[in-house]
C-alpha positions as CSV (number, residue, x, y, z in Angstrom):
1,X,98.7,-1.9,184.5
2,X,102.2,-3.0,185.0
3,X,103.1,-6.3,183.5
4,X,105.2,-7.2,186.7
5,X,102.3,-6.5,189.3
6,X,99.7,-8.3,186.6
7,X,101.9,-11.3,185.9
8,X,102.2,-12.0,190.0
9,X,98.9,-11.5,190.7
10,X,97.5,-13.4,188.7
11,X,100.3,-16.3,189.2
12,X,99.4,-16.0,193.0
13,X,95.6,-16.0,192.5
14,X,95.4,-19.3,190.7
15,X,97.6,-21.0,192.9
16,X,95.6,-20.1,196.1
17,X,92.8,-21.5,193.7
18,X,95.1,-24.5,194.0
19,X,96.2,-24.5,190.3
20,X,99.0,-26.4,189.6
21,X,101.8,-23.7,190.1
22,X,103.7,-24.4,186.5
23,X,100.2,-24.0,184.9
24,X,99.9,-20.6,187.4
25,X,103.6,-19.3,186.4
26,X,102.8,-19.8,182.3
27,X,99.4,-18.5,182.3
28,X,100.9,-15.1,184.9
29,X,104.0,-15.0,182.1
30,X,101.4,-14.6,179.2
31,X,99.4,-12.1,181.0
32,X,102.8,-10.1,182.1
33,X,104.2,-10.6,178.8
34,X,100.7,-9.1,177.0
35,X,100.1,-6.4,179.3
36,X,103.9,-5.3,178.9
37,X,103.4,-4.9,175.5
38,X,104.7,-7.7,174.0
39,X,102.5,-9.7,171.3
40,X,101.5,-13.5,172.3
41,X,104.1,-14.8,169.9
42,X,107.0,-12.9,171.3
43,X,105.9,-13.8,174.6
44,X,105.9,-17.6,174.5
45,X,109.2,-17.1,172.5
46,X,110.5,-15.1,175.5
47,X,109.5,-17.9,177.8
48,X,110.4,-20.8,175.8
49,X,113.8,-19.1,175.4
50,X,114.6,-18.8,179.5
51,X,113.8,-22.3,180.2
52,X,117.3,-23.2,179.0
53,X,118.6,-20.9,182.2
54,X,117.7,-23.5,184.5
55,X,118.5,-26.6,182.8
56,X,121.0,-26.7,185.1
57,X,119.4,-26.6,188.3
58,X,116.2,-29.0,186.9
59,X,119.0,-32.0,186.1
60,X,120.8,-31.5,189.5
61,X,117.1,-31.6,191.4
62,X,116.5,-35.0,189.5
63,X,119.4,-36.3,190.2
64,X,119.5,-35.6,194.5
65,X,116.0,-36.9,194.3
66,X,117.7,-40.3,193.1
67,X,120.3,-40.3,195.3
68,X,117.8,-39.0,198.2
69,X,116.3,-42.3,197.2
70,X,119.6,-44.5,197.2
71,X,120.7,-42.8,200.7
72,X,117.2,-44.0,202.5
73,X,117.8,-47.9,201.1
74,X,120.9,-47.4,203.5
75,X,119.3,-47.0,206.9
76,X,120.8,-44.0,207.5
77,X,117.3,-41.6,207.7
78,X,116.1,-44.4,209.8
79,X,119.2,-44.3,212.5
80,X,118.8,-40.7,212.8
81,X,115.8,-41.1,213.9
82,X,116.8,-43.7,216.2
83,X,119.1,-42.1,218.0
84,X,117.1,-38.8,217.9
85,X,114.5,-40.9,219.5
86,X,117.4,-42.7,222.1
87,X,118.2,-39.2,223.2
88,X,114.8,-38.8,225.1
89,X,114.5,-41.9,226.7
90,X,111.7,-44.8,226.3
91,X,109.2,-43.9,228.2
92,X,106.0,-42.7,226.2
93,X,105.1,-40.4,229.1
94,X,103.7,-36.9,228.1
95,X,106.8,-35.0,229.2
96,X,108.6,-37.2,227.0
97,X,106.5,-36.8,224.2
98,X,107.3,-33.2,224.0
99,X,110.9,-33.8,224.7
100,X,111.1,-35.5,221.7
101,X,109.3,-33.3,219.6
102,X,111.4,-30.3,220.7
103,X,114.0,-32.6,220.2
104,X,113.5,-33.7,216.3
105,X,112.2,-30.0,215.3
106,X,115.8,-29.1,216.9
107,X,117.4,-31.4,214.5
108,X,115.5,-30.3,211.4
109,X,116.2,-26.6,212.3
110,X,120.0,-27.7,212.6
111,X,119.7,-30.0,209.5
112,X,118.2,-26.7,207.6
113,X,120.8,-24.4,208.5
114,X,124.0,-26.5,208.0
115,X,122.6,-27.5,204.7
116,X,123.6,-23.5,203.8
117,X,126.7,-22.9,205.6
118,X,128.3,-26.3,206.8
119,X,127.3,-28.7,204.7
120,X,125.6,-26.8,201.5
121,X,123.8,-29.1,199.7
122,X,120.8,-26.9,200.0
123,X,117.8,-29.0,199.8
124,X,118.9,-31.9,199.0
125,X,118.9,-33.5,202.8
126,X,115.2,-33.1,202.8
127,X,113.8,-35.6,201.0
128,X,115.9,-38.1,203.2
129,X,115.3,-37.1,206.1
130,X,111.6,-35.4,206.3
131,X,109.5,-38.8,204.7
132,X,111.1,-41.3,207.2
133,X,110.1,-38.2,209.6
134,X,106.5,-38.3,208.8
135,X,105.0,-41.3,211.0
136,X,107.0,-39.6,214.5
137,X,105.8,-36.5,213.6
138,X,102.0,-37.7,213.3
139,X,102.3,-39.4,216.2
140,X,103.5,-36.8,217.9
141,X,100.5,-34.5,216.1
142,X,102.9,-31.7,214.9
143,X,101.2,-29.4,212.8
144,X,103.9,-29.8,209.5
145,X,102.9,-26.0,209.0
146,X,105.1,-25.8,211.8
147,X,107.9,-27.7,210.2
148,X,107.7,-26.2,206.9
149,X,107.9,-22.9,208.7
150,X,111.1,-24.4,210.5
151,X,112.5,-25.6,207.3
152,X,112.4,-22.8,205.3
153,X,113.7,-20.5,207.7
154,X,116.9,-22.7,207.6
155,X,117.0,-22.7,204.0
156,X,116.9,-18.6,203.8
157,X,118.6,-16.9,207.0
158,X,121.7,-18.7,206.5
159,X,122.3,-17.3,203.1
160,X,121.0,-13.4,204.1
161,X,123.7,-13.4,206.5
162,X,126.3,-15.2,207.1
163,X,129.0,-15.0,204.4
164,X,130.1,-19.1,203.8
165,X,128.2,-21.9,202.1
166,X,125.4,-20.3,199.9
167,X,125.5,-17.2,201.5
168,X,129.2,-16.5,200.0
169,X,127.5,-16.9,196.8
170,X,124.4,-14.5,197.7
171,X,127.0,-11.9,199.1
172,X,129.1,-12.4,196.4
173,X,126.3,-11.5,193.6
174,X,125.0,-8.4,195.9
175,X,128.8,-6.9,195.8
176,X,129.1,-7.4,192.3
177,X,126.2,-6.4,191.1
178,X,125.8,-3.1,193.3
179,X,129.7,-2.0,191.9
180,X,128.6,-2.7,188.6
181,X,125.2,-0.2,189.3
182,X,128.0,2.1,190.2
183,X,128.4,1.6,194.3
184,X,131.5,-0.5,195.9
185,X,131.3,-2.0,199.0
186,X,133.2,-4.0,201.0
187,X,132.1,-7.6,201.3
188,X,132.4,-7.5,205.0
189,X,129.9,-5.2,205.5
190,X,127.6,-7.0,203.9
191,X,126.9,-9.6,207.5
192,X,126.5,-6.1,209.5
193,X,124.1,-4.8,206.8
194,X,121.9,-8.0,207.1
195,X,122.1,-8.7,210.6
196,X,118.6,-6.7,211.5
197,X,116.7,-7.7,208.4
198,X,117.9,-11.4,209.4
199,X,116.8,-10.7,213.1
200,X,112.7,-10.4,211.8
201,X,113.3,-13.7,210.0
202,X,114.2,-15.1,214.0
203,X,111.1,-13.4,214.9
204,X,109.2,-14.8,212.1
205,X,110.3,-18.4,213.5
206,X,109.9,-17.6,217.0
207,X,105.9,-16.3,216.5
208,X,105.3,-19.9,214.4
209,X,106.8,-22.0,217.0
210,X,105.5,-20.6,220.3
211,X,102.0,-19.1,219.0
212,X,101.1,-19.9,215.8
213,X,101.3,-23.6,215.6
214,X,102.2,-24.8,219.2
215,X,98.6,-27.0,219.3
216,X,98.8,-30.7,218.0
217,X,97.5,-31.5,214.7
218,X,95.7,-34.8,213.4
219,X,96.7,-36.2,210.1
220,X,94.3,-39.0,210.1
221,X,95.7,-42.4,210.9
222,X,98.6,-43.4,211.9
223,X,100.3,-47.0,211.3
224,X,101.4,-47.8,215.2
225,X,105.3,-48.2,215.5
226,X,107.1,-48.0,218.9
227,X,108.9,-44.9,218.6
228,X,111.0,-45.4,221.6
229,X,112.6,-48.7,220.8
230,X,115.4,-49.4,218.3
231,X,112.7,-51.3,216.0
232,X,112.8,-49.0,213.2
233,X,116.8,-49.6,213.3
234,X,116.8,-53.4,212.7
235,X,116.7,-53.3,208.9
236,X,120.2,-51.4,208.5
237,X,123.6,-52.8,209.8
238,X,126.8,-50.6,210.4
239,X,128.6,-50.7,207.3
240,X,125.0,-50.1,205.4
241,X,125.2,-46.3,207.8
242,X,129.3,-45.9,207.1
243,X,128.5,-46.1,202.9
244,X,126.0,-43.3,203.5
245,X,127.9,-41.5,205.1
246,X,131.3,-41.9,202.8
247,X,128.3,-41.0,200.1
248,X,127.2,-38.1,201.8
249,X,131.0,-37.0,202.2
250,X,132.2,-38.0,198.5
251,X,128.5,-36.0,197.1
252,X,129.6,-33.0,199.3
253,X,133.6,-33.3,197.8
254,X,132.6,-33.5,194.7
255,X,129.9,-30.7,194.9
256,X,132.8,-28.3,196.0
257,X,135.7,-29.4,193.8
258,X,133.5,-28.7,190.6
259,X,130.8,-26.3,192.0
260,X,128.4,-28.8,190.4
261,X,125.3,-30.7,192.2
262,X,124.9,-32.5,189.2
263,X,128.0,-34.2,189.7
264,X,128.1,-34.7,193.3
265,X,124.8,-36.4,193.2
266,X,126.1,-39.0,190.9
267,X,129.2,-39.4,192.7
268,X,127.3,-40.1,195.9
269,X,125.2,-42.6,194.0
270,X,127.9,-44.4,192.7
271,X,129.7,-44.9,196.1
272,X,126.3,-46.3,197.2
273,X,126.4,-48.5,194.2
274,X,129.7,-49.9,194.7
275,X,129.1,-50.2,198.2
276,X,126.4,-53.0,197.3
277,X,123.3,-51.4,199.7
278,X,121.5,-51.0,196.7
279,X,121.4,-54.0,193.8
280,X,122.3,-53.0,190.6
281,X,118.5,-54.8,189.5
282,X,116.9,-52.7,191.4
283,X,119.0,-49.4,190.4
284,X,116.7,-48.2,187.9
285,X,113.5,-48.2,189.2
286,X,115.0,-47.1,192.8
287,X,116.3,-44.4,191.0
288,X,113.6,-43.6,188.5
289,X,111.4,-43.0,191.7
290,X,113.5,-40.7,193.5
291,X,114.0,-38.3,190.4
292,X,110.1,-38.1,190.4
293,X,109.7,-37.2,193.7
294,X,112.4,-34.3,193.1
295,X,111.0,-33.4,189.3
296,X,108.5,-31.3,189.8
297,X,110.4,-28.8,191.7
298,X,112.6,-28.9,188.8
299,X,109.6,-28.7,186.2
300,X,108.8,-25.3,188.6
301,X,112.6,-24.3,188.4
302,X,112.6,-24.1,184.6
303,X,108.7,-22.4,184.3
304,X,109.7,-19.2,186.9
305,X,112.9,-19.0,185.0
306,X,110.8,-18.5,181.7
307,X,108.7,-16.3,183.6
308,X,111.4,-14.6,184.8
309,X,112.7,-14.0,181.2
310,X,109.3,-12.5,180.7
311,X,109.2,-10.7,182.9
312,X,112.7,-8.7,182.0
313,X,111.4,-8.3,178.2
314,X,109.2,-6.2,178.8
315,X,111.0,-4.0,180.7
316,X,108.4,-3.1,183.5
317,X,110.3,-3.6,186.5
318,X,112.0,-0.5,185.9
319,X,109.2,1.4,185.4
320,X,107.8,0.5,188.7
321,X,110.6,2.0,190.2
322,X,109.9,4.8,188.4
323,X,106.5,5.1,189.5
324,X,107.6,4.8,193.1
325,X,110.3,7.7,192.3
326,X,107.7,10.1,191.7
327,X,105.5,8.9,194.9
328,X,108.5,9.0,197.2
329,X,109.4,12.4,196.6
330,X,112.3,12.6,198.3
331,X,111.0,10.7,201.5
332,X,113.6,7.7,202.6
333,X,111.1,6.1,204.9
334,X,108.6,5.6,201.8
335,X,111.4,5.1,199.1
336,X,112.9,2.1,201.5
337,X,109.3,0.7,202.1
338,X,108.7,0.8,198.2
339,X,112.0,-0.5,197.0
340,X,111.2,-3.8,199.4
341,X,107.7,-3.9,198.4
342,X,109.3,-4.1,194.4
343,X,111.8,-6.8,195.4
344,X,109.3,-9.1,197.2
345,X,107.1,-9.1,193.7
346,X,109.5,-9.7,192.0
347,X,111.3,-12.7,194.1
348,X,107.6,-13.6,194.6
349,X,107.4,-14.0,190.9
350,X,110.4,-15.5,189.8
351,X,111.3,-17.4,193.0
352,X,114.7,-16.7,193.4
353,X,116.6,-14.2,195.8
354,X,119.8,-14.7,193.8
355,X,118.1,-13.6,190.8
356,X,115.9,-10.6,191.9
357,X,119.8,-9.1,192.8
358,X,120.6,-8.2,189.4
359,X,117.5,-7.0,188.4
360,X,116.8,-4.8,191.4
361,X,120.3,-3.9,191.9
362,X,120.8,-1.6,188.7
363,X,117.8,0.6,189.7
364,X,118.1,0.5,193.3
365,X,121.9,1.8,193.7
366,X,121.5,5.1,192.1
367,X,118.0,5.7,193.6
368,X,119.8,5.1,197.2
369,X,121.9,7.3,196.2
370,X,119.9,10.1,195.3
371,X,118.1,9.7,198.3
372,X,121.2,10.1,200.7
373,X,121.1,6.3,202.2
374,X,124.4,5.3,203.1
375,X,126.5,2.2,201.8
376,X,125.5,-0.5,204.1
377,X,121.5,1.0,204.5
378,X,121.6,0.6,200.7
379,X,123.2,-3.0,200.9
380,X,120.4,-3.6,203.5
381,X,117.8,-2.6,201.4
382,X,119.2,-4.3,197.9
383,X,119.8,-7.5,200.0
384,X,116.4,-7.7,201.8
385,X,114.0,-6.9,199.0
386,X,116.1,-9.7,197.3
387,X,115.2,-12.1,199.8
388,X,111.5,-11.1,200.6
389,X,109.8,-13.3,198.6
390,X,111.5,-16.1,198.9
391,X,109.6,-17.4,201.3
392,X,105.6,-18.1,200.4
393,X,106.7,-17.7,196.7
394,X,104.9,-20.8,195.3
395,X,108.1,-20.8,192.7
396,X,111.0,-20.8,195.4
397,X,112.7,-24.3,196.2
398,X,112.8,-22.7,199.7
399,X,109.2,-23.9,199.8
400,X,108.9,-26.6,197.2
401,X,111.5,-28.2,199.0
402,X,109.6,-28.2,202.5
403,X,106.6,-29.4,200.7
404,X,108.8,-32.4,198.5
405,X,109.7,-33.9,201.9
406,X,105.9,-33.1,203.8
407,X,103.9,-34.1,201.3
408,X,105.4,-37.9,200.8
409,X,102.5,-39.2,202.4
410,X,100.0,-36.5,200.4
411,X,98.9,-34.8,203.0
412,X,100.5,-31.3,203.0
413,X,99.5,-28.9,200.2
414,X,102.1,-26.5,198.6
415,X,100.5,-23.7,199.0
416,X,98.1,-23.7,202.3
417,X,100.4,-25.3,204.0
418,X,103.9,-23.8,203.5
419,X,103.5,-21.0,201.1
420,X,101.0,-19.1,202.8
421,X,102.2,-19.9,206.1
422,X,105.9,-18.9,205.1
423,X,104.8,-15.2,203.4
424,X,102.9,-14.4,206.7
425,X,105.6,-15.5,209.3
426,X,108.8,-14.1,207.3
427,X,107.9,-11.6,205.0
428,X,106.1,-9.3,206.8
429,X,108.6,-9.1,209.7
430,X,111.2,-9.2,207.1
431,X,110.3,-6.0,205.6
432,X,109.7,-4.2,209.0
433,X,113.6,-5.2,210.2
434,X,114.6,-4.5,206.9
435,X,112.8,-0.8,206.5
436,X,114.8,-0.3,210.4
437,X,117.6,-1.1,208.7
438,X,117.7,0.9,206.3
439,X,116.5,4.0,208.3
440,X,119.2,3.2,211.1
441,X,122.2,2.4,209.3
């Protein structure tokens, strides 16, 4: 069997079993790493070696929990919810009710997007603003498969297509990497080329928000608040809300000047620090709680990134492309359909779209080629299959993130609730737009 299609399945098996998903990515990297030929010593040595890739990312996770943490001392989730709530009126009339739950999904969509392209700070803005979140949006009964949905399509079309923020840096690694395969194109063709494949993530949304999900959902009890009065607002005062914001501001400064999270986190945390909302006393443990809620989506960071290194030892991804070489035959509808189906295992595997793009990109160019797609078909299909996967991949921080801010209160489960939901709403219309993409282009 091939060691990419064993190591996947069997990391998605045991996490719909509910196994913890680092226990599911180490135990599908041994069986991957074995079945591609490599002994079990060379395997955990392979893993244990491509944990160091995402060091990075892990720290930089840690350290927006903590400032995540710092920024809700503030006041400032709670005004935005405030004034979201303002917006509607006071009146706890049914009408009203639903205006303000079209109202606050609005702002979470927005939130998700602009946390790409405007204001890329990724996912970062979700553990302030979804826990504070939680108590409107049982009291409203919104089915949080619904938000996660929302959420992650924020966190992914932004990047696919439009070419600022995190999608500069997505188009940026699919130009590069498809010259260096041996194919230049120009980077402005890269928005035209994803515009369709983006277009079945819309529908993806669309299907969760009007069919899927539109019925309220009970979460068990809810602690009573007045949602329409300025109540939850009284614990903040206006220069508490202007040193979150100058936070928010200095993080996001800093995050560009030095292309470092790391370091824009602690500059926000600082600000907030000298700004006196938080006491220096209770710093630490303030702190120490906020990198906890973000550290396991680190500790999954650095396990897919080991499984990833794995998975590239033992050389198998390539010989699934082979193997779909000799089933296509020539035929571009089935050679586009199998070279998505390849990316969304592997993105599903490792987690991340800007990774499957070098793997995929050095086999996929020439076989485009051979099989007479044009430039921007072939940047339509290289980009896609790198993003399928990235939703419902248990390893993606497009759904841990979702689940981070969800699951403050414990009732939202990883998988159930946003990975499986995710796969079926995005993926499979992803892959459809994309295959018409390619075949149209």
């Amino acid at each position: 069997m091939n060691a990419v299609i064993a190591a996947v399945f069997i990391m998605l098996i045991l996490s719909l079993l509910r196994v913890n998903v680092v226990l599911s990515l180490i135990i599908g990297a041994i069986v991957g790493g074995i079945t591609g030929g490599l002994s079990l010593t060379k395997t955990i040595e392979t893993f244990t070696a491509g944990l160091g890739n995402s060091a990075e990312v892990a720290v930089s996770y840690a350290l927006l929990g903590g400032f995540a943490v710092a920024i809700s001392k503030t006041g400032l989730p709670d005004a935005i919810v405030s004034l979201a709530l303002k917006l509607v009126g006071a009146n706890k009339a049914s009408h009203k009710k639903n205006y303000s739950k079209a109202l606050i999904l609005f702002i979470i969509l927005l939130m998700s997007c602009f946390s790409q392209n405007v204001i890329p700070i990724h996912i970062a803005f979700i553990p302030i603003l979804i826990p504070p979140l939680l108590k409107v949006l049982n009291e409203l009964q919104v089915d949080r498969r619904l938000v996660a949905s929302i959420i992650t399509f924020g966190l992914i079309t932004p990047y696919m297509w439009l070419p600022t923020g995190f999608g500069a840096i997505f188009h940026d690694i699919l130009q590069t990497n498809m010259a260096e395969a041996g194919l230049n194109v120009n980077k402005s063709d890269i928005p035209k080329a994803m515009m369709i494949p983006s277009l079945g993530m819309i529908v993806g949304l669309l299907i969760a928000v009007f069919f899927t999900y539109r019925k309220p959902r009970q979460y068990g009890e809810v602690k009573q608040i007045n949602l329409y009065t300025n109540e939850a607002a009284a614990a903040f005062t206006k220069r508490d809300i202007f040193f979150a914001v100058l936070a928010v501001v200095v993080a996001l400064a800093v995050q560009l000047t030095f292309d470092s999270m790391i370091f824009g986190a602690l500059a926000g945390i600082i600000t907030i620090y000298l700004s006196g909302s938080i006491q220096l006393k209770d710093s630490d443990v303030l702190l120490t709680e906020g990198m906890k809620m973000m550290a396991f989506i680190g500790f999954v960071m650095l396990t897919a990134s080991g499984f990833a290194n794995v998975i590239n030892e033992t050389g198998h991804v390539q010989l699934l492309v082979e193997k779909s070489v000799r089933l296509i035959d020539g035929n571009q509808g089935l050679g586009a359909f199998l070279m998505l189906l390849v990316g969304l295992l592997v993105t599903m595997g490792i987690g991340s779209s800007f990774s499957t793009v070098p793997i995929i990109a050095t086999i996929f160019v020439p076989l485009c080629i051979e099989l007479g797609f044009s430039p921007i078909a072939t940047i339509a299909i290289i980009g896609t299959a790198g993003a399928l996967g990235d939703a419902g991949s248990p390893a993606s921080d497009s759904t841990l993130g979702p689940t981070s801010g969800l699951n403050a209160d414990g009732k939202h489960n990883h998988i159930w609730d946003t990975c499986v939901p995710t796969f079926i709403h995005y993926n499979i219309p992803v892959i459809i737009f994309g295959w018409i993409a390619a075949m149209v282009l």
